[in-house]
Backbone as CSV, one residue per row, in Angstrom:
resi,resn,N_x,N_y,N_z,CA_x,CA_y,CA_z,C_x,C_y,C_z
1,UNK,-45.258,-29.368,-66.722,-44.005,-29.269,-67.432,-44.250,-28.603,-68.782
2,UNK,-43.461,-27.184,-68.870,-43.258,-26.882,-70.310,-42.761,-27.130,-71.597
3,UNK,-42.760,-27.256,-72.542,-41.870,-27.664,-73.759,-41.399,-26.174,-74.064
4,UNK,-39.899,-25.867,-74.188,-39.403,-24.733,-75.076,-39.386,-24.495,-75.955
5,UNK,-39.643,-23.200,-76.261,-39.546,-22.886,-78.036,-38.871,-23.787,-78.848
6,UNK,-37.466,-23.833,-78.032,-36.424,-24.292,-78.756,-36.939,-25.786,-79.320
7,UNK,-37.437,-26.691,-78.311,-37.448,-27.725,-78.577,-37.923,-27.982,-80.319
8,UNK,-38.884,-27.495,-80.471,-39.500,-27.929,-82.090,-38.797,-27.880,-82.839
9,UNK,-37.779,-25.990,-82.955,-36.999,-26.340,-83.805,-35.568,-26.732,-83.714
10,UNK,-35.355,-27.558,-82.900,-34.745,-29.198,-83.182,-35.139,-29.870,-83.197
11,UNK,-36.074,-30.382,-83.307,-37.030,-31.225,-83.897,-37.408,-31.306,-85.200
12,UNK,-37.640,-30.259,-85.781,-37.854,-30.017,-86.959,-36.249,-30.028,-87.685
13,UNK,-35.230,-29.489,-87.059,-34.164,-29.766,-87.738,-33.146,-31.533,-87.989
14,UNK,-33.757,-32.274,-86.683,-33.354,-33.014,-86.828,-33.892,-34.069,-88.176
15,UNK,-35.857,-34.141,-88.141,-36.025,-34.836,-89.189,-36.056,-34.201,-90.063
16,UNK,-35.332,-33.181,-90.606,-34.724,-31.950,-92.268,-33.337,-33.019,-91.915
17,UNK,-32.714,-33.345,-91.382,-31.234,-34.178,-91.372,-31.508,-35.816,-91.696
18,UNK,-32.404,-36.463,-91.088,-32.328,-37.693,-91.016,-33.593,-37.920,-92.732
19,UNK,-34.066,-37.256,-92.779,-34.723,-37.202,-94.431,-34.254,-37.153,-95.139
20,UNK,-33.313,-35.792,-95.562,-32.299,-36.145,-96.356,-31.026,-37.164,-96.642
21,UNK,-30.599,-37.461,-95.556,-29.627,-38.577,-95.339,-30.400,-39.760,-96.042
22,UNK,-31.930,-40.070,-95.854,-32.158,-40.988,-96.455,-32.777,-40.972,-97.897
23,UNK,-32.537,-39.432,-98.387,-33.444,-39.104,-99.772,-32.207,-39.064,-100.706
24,UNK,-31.134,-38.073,-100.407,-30.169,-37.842,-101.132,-29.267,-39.396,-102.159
25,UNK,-29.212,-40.282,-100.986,-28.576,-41.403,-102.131,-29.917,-41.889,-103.065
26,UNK,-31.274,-41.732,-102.563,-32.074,-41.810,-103.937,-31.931,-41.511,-105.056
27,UNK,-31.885,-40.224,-104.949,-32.054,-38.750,-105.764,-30.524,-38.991,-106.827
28,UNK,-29.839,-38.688,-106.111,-28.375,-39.005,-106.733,-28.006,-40.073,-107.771
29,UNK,-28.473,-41.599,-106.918,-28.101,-42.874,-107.749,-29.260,-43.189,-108.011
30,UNK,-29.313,-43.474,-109.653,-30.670,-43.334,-109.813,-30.795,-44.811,-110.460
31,UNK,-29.428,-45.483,-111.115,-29.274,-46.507,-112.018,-28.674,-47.883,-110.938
32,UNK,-28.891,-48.747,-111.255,-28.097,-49.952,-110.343,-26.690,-49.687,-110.350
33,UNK,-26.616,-50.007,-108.987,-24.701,-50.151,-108.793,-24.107,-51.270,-109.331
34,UNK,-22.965,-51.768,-110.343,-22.507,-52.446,-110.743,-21.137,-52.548,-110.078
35,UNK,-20.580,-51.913,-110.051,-19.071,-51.434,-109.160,-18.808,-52.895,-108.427
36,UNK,-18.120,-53.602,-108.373,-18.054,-55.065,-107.468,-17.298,-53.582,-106.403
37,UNK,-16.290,-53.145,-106.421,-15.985,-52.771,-105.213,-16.902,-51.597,-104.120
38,UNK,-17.762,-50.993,-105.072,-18.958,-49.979,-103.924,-19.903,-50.995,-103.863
39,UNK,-20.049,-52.220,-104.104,-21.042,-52.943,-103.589,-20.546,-54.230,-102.316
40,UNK,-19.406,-54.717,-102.596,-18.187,-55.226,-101.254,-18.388,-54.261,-100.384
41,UNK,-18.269,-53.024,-100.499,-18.353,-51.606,-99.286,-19.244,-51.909,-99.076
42,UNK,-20.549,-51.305,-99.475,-22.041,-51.062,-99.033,-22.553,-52.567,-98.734
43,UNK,-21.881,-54.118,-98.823,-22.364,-54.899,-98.053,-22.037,-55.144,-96.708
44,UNK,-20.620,-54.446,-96.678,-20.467,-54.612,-94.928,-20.410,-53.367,-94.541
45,UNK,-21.128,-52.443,-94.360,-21.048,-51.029,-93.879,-21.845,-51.559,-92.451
46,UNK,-23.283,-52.347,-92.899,-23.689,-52.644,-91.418,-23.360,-53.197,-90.390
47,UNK,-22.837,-53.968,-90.647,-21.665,-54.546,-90.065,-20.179,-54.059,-89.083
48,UNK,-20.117,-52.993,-89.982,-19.016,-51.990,-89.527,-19.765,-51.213,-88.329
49,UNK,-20.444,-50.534,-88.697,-21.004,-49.414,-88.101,-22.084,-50.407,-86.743
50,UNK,-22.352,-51.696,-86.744,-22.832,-52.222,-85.707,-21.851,-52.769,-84.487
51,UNK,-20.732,-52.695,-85.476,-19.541,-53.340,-84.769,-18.577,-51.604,-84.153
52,UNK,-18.787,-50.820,-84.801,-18.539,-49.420,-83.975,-19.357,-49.041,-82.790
53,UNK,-20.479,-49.702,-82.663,-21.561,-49.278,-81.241,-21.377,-50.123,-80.589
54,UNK,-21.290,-51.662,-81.131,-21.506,-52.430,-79.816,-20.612,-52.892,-79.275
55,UNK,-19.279,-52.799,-79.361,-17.772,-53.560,-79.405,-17.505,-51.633,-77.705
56,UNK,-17.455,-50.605,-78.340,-16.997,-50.125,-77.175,-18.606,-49.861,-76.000
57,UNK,-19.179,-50.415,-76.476,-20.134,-50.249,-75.162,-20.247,-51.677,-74.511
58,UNK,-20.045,-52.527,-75.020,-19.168,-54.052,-73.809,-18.613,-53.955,-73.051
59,UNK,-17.837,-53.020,-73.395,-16.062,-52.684,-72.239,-16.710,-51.509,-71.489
60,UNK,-17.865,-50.933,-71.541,-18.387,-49.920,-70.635,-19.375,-50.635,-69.780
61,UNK,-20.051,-51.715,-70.247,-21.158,-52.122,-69.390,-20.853,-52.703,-68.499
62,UNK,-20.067,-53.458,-67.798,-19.500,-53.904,-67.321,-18.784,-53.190,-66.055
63,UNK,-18.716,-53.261,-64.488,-17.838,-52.929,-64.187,-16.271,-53.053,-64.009
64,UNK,-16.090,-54.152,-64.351,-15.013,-54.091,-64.774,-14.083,-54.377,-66.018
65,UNK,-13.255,-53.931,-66.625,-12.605,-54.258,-67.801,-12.312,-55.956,-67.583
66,UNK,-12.172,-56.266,-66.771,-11.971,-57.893,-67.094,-12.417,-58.960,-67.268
67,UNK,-13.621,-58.195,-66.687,-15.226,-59.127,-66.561,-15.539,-59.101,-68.076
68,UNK,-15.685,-57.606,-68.486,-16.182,-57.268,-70.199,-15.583,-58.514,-71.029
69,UNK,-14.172,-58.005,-71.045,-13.180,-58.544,-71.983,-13.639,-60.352,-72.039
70,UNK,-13.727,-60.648,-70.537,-14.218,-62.585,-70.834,-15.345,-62.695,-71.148
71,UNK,-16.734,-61.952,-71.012,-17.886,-61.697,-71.776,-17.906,-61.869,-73.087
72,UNK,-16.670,-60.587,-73.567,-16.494,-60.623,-74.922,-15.875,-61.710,-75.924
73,UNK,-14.771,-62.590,-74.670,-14.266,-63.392,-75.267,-15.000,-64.682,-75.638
74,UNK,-16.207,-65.022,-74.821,-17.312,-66.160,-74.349,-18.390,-65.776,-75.735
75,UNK,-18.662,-64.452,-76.212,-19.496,-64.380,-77.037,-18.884,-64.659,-78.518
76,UNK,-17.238,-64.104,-78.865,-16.729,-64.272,-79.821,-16.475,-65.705,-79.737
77,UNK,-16.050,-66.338,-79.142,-16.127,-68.206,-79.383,-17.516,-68.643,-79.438
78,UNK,-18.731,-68.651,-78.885,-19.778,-69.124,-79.218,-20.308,-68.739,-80.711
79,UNK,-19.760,-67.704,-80.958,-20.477,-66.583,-81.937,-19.660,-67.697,-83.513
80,UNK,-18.590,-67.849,-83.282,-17.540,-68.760,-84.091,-17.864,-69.933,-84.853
81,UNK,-18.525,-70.287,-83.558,-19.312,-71.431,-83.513,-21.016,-71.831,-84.317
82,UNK,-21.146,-70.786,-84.413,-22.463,-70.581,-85.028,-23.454,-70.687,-83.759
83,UNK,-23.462,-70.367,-82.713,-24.513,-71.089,-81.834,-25.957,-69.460,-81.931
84,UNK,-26.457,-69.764,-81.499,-28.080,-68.769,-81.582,-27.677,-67.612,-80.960
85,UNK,-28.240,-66.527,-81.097,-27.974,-65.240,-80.627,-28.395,-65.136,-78.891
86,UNK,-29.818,-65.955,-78.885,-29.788,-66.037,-77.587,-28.893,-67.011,-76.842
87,UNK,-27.999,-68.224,-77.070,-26.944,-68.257,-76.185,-25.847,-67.958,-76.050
88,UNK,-25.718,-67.131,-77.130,-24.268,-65.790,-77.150,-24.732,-64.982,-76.132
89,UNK,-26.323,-64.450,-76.113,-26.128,-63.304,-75.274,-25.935,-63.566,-73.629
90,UNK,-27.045,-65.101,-73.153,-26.929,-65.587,-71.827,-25.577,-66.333,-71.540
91,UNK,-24.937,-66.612,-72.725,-23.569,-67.406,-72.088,-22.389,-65.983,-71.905
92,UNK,-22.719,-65.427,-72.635,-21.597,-64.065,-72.328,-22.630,-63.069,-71.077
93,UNK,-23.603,-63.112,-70.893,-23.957,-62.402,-69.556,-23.712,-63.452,-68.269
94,UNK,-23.551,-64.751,-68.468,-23.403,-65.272,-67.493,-21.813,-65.392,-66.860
95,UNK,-21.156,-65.266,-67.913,-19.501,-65.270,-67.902,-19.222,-63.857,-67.225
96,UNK,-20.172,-62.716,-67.854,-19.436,-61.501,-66.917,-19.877,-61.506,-65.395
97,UNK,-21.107,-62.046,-65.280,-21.709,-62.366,-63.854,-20.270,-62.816,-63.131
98,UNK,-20.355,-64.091,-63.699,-19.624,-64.907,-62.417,-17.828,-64.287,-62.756
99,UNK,-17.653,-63.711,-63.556,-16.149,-63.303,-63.492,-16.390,-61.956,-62.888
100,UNK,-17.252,-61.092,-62.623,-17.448,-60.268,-61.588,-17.823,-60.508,-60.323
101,UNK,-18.360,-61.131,-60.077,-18.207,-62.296,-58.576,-17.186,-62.771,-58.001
102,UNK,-16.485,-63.425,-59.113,-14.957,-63.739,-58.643,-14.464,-62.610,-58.363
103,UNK,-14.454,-61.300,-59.236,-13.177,-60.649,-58.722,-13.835,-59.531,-57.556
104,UNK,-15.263,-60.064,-57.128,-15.655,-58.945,-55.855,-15.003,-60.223,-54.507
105,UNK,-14.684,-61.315,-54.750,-14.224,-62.049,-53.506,-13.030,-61.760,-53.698
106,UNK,-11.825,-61.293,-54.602,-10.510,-61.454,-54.325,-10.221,-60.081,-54.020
């Protein structure tokens, strides 16, 4: 198997993108942020942006939308609850199991 020219330079362009993305707010802000409101932002950005990836790939993993949705609903009540990440994740994989079971018998 060959590698293409091309490949390197995207490669090389990608980490010139993901370097700067992480150099530029260095470079820029150089003094502490005081701002109560850019620091409210920049505490839930991860949050946001974890909740932008993993919220529509639930409703994809799943074959069916109804199975997802009680998955999702089984993890947001445990999750409520404070319970451990690992029985959010086995009580909401076990909920889409058997609500996809159910709806392969009806």
């Amino acid at each position: 198997m060959t590698v293409r020219p091309e490949f390197w330079l995207y490669l090389l362009v990608m980490a010139g993108v993901t370097y700067l993305i992480r150099m530029i707010p260095l470079v820029l802000v150089r003094h502490k942020i005081e701002n109560r409101f850019v620091l409210s932002f920049l505490y839930y950005v991860p949050y946001a942006v974890l909740s932008a990836m993993v919220v529509p790939a639930i409703f994809f993993a799943a074959s069916s939308v109804i199975a997802a949705a009680v998955g999702f609903a089984v993890a947001v009540v445990l999750a409520y609850f404070r319970r451990s990440l690992v029985t959010v994740a086995a009580c909401s994989s076990v909920a889409v199991f058997l609500c996809e079971w159910i709806l392969s018998l009806l």
